[in-house]
N, C-alpha and C positions, 0 to 999 in steps of 0.2 A: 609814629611808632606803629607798628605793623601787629596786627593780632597774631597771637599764637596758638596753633592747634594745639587742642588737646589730646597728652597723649593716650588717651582710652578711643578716639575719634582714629587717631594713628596707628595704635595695635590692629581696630577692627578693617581696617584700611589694608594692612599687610595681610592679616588674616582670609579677605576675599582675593586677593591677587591671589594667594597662595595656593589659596582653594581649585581659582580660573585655570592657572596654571597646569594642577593634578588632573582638573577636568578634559585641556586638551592636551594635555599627554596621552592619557586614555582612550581620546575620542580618536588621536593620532595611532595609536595600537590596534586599539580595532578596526581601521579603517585600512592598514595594512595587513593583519592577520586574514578579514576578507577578501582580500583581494590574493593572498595568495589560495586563499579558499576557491574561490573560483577558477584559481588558474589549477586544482588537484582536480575540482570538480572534471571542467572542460577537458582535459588530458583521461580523464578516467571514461567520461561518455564516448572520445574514439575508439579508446580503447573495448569500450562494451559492444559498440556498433558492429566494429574488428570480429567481436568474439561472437557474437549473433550472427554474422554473415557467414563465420566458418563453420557453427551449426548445422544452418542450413546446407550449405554446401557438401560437408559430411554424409546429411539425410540423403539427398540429390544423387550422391554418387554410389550410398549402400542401395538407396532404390534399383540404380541403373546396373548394377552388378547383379544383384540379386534375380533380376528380367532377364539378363543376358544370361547366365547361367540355370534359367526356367524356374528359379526359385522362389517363391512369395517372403518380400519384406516385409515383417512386423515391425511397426511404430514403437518405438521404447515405451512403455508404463509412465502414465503420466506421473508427476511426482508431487503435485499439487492442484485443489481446485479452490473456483470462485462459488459460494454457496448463496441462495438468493432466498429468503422466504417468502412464498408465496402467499401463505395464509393466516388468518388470524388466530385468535384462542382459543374460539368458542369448540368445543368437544377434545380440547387436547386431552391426553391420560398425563398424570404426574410425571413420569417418565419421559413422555415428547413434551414437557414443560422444562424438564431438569438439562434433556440434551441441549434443546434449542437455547436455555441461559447458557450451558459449557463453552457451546458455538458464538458467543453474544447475539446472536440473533433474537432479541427482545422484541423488534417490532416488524410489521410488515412493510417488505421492501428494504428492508434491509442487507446489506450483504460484505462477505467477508473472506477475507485466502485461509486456506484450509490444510495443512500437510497432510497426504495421501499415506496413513498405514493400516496397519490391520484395525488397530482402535476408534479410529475417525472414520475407515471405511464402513464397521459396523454401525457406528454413531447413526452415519449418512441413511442408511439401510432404514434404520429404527423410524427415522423421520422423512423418510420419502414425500407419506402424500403433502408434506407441509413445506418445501423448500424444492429448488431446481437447482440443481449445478452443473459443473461439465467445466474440459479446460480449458480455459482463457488464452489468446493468442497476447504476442508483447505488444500486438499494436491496443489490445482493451485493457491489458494491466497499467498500460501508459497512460489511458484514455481516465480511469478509473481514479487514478493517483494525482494526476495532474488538475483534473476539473471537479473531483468530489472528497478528494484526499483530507483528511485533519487528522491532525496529531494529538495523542495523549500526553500533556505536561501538566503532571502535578495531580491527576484526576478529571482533567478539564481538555474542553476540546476545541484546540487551538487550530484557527488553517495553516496549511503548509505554506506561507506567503515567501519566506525568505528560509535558505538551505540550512541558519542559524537555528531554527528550530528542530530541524534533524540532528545537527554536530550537539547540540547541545543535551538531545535524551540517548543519540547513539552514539557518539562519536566515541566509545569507550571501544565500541565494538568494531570502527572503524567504517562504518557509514554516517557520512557526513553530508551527502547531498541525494535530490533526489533521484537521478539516475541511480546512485550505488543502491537507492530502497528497492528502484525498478527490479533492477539486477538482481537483489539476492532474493527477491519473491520470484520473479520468473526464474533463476536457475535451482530455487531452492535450496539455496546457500546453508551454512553451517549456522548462519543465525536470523532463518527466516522466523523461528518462533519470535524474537525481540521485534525484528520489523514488522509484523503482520501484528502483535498484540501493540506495538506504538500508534498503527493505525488504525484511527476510532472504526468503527461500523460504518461503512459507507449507503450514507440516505439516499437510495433513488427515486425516480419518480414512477407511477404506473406505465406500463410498458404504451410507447403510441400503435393504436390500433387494439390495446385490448389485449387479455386473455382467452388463449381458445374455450380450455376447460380446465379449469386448476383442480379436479376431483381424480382427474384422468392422468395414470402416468405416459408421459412423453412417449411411451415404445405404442402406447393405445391411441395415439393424437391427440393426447394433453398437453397437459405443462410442468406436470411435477415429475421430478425424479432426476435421474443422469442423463445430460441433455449432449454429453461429450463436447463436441467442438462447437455443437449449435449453439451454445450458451453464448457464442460473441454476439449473435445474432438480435436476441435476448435482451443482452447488455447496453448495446448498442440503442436495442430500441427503448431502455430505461435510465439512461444516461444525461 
């Protein structure tokens, strides 16, 4: 005579299949929704490549017209900058305490994208001798995002390890990977404020070789103030 399960042994027995089951359903949904993630990502990066290279060429050919016809071409107005602080607390006024929290720039070596208008350029103005900026080419926004980038989820400051962490705090707004973050901080997209506040403050290290003179604005052979396109320079060497 053969022993008989109990059916309380049998319920919880159906119960875990059930469960396993639901489990790789789900692990089979997400394993397909990534993968078509990737395949929006990779289609959307040639596409940015595409639209980067017609930029430039644009530039290239207002330049060359512009020389041909003996006229000087102006550079468009930047539309955005990389902001750095340079210095610590000690002598701040309330006021270059209050900007420098506005900007997150809480600590030294800190740094962050910035939209370019009348209000932030005066911000920038108020706190000169305490921070450098100037604008970033796509090869340091890239440089910046990819090896020092973290994300804000929840209050917490996650690495940007997988594109899941993007879709998941912007994908409402339709960046979903990290090229589309690159993208809409370098063209200064309609929702750079969303990308640029999902990304924490970015930690650099001291610059290799030193500061000249952080007391001195950059137009004096310092380091502080609007460093314009030098700021890759900068970056690169605190990166």
């Amino acid at each position: 005579m053969s022993d008989s399960v109990p059916e309380s042994v049998l319920k919880r027995r159906a119960t875990l299949a059930e469960l396993k089951a639901k489990r790789e359903e789900a692990k089979e949904k997400k394993r397909v929704a990534r993968k078509q993630s990737r395949k929006v990502a990779f289609k959307r990066a040639e596409q940015y490549v595409k639209e980067y290279k017609a930029q430039e060429n644009e530039l290239v050919r207002m330049r060359r017209a512009a020389k041909a016809a003996g006229n000087i071409f102006v550079d468009p107005e930047p539309k955005f900058a990389v902001v750095i602080r340079i210095r610590g607390i000690i002598g701040n006024s309330p006021k270059v305490r209050k900007i420098l929290q506005l900007l997150r720039l809480r600590q030294i070596h800190n740094a962050v994208f910035v939209r370019l208008n009348k209000a932030t350029i005066n911000m920038l103005r108020l706190v000169e001798p305490y921070v450098a900026y100037g604008t970033p080419s796509l090869k340091v926004v890239k440089s910046l995002i990819y090896k020092r980038g973290f994300g804000k989820v929840n209050g917490q400051r996650i690495p940007i390890a997988d594109n899941s962490v993007i879709e998941g705090e912007l994908g409402s707004k339709d960046l979903i990977c990290v090229e589309d973050l690159v993208h809409e901080i370098f063209t200064c997209g309609p929702n750079f404020k969303y990308a640029s506040n999902f990304l924490w403050p970015f930690k650099l290290s001291a610059p290799n070789g030193g500061f000249k003179r952080k007391l001195s604005h950059f137009n004096e052979g310092g380091d502080a103030g609007n460093r314009g396109e030098h700021i890759n320079d900068l970056i690169k060497r605190m990166i």
